[in-house]
N, C-alpha and C positions, 0 to 999 in steps of 0.2 A: 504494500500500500504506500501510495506517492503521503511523503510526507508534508503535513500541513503547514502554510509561512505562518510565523510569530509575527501575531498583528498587535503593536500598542497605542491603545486608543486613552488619548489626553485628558477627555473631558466625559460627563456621561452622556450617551446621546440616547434617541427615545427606545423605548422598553424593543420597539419591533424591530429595528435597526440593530441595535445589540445581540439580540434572540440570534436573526440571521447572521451576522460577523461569527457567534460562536458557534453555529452549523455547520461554515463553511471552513473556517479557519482556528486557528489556533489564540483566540482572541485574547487577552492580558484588558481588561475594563478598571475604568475608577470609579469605584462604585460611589463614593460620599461628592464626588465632583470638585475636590478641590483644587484647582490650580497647579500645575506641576512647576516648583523651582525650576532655573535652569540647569544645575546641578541634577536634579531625577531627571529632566532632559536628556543629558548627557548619557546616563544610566540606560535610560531606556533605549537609546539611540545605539549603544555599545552590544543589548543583547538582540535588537529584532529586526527580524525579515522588513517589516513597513511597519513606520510608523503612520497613525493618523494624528497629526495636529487639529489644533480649529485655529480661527484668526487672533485669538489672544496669546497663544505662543509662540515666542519669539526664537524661530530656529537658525539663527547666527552661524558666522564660522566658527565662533569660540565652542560653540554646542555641537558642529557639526565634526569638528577636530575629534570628538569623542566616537563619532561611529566606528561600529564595527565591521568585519569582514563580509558578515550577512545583509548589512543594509543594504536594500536595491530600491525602495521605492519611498518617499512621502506620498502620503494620501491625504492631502491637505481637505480637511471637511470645513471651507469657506469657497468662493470665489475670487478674492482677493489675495494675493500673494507675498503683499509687503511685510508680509511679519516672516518669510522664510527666505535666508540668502540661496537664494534658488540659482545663481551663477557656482558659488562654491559648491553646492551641490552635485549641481551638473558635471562640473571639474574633476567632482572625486567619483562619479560612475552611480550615482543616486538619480534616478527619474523621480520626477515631481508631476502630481497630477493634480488636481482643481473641480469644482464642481460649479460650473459656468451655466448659467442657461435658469435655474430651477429657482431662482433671488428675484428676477423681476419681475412678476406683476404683485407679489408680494413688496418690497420694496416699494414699489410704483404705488400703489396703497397707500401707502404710509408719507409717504412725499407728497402725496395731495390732501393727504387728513390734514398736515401740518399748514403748506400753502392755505388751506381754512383756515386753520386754528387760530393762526397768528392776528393777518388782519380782523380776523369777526372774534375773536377774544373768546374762543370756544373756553380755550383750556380754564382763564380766570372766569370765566362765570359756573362754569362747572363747579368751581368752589363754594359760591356765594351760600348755597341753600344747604350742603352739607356742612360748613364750616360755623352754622347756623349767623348767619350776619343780621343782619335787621333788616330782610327784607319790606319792603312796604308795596310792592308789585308794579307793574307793567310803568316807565315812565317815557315819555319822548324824544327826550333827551340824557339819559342814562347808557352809560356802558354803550356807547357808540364808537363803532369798529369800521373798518374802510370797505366799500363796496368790491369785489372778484372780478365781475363779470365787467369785459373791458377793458382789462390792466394790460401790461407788457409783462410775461414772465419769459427772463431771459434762463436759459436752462445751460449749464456749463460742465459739457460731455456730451454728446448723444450718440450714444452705446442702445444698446438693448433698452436702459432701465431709461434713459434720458429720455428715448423715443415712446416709453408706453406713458411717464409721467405726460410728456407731448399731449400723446391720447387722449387720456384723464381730461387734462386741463384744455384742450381745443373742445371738450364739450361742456366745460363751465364757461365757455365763452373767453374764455383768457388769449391775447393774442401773443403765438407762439415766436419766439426767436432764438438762437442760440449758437456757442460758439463752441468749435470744436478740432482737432487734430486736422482732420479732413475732412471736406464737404460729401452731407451724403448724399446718397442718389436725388436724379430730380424727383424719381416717383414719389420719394419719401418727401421730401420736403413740402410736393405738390398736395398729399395726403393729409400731409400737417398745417399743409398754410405758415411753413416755418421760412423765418428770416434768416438765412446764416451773416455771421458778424464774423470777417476775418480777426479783425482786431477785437481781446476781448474788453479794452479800454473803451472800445467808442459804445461796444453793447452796456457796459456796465452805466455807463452815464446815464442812457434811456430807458434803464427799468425801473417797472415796477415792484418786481417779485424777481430775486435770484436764487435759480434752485442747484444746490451742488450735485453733479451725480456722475466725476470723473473717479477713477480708479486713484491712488494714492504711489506717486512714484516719486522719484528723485526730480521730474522735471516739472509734476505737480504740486509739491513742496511749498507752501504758503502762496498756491495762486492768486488767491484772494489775500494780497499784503496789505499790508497797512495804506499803501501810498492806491491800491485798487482800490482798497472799500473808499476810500473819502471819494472815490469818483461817482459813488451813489447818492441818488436823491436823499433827502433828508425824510421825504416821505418812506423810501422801502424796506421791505423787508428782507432776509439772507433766509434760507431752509438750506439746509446741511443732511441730508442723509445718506454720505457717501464714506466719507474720511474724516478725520478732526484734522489731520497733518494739512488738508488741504488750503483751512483760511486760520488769518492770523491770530488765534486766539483772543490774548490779549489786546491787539490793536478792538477786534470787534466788540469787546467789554466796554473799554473805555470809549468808544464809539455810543453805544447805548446808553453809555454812564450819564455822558455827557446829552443827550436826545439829537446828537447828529444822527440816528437812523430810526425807527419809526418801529422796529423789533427785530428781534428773530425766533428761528425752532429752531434748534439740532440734538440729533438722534445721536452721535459721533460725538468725542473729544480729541482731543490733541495729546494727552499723557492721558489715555481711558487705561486700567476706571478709575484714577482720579481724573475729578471736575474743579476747573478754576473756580477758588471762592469768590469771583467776582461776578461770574455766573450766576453763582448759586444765589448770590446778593440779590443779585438782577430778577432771576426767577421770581423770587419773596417779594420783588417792587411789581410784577407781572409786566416785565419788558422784555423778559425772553421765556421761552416753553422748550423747557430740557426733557429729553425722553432715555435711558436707559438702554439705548442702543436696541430696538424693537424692530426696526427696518424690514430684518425678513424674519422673526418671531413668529411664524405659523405653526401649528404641527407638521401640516402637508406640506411644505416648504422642506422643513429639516428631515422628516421620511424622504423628499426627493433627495437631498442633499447626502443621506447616508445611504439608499440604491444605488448613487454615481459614486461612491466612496467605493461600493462594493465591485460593481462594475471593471473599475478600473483594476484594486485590487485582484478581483478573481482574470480580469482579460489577461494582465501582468504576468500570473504565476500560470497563465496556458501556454504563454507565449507568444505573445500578440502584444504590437502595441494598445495602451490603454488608450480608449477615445478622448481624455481630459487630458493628454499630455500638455505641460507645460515646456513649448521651444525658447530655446535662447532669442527667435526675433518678437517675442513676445515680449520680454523686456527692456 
């Protein structure tokens, strides 16, 4: 009997995904879910066939320096791959695969809950009645939020997730524009009614609504700087549910601090799971709607996420490539 890879899974994933990984393979699970040092990193990386990460483990050269003879593949259970140095990887004869494709219209969800939330002041009124405040009921001019239907949302990526948020919001009426690596097709744009902005300085100046939804790379790295955000209106809004590396943190705190910008949502931090206390400040004043990183938080979401985990794994050890492979022009 062909013997089974030693599979180490980082985090717990759902009951059904589990069940299957130890069927098929030789699984190693964390059962309490805590967070692995990068030290048991190391560890794990020295005794197994694949490992599976999620996007909170950071798998470094310094972690990768520890693998073992047997390592052949990461089975990364995210779609983003900035938390694994996937070049040292590749170097030392480790394939890296990913689960692309099963994030966005989950994600896309969640990026237009928010695009509401902000301007119509979902999140703060949601509070008012459980927080028991003194309500007195219905008033005219109370808790007045900015109108959707009509605005400019300029969308910054349009990948998969950027084009279904597109979706979403060309049917609340929001007019679409957005900037991006390369222009997509006409059909798509034609579809969308979308504006491409080469430059992403002249789009930022004209929105209403910016939504993030670029992958998080070295040349993504605070796109939204300090010196981009002041290019926004004083009225708009930022929605973030991509990466935190991607805008300036701090520049967008003190932004808000100050009421040079009108709010924001973000799903994402820049040192997650710490949250800059000026955020959190912020949230308490209701000038920004901080989420827990929920973006693709479905069941059905991370059951897809742990099938293409498997997938990959089980094509890997037949000897096929895995259909998630991650190529060096990928990043």
């Amino acid at each position: 009997m062909k013997k089974r890879p030693l599979v180490v899974v980082t985090r717990r994933l759902p009951d059904v995904v589990e069940t299957r990984m130890r069927e098929l393979f030789d699984a190693q699970l964390n059962h309490d879910d805590a967070p692995m040092s990068q030290s048991a990193l190391g560890e794990a990386l020295a005794v197994a066939d694949v490992l599976v990460p999620t996007v909170t483990d950071r798998i470094d050269a310094a972690v990768l320096a520890q693998a073992g003879p047997n390592l052949k593949l990461i089975a990364n259970f995210g779609n983003g791959i900035d938390n694994i140095d996937v070049q040292t990887a590749l170097d030392r004869g480790i394939t890296v695969t990913n689960t692309p494709g099963v994030l966005t219209e989950d994600t896309a969800d969640m990026t237009m809950g928010l695009i509401l939330a902000v301007p119509r002041r979902i999140a703060e009124g949601a509070r008012v009645v459980p927080d028991e405040h003194d309500w007195t009921g219905w008033s005219p001019t109370w808790m007045l939020g900015r109108r959707i239907w009509g605005k400019r949302l300029g969308i910054v990526g349009m990948g998969r997730i950027g084009q279904a948020v597109a979706r979403r919001a060309k049917a609340f009426g929001l007019s679409i524009h957005y900037h991006n690596r390369r222009r997509v097709s006409p059909h798509v744009e034609e579809q969308l009614e979308a504006t491409y902005w080469e430059s992403l300085d002249q789009m930022l100046a004209r929105m209403d609504i910016v939504s993030v939804n670029c992958p998080h790379t070295p040349a993504t790295y605070h796109l939204l700087s300090a010196r981009r955000l002041k290019l926004l209106k004083k009225e708009a809004y930022v929605v973030n549910t991509a990466r935190g590396e991607v805008i300036d943190e701090l520049a967008l705190a003190r932004m808000l601090e100050a009421g040079e910008l009108a709010g924001a949502a973000l799903d994402v931090f820049e040192n997650e799971p710490a949250v800059n206390p000026k955020l959190v400040k912020l949230a308490r004043q209701n000038k920004v709607v901080l989420l827990p990183h929920l973006g693709s938080a479905t069941l059905e979401g991370r059951m897809d996420m742990g099938e293409k985990v498997i997938v990959n794994i089980k094509t890997f050890f037949d000897g096929h490539r895995p259909p998630d492979r991650v190529l060096p022009a990928m990043l």
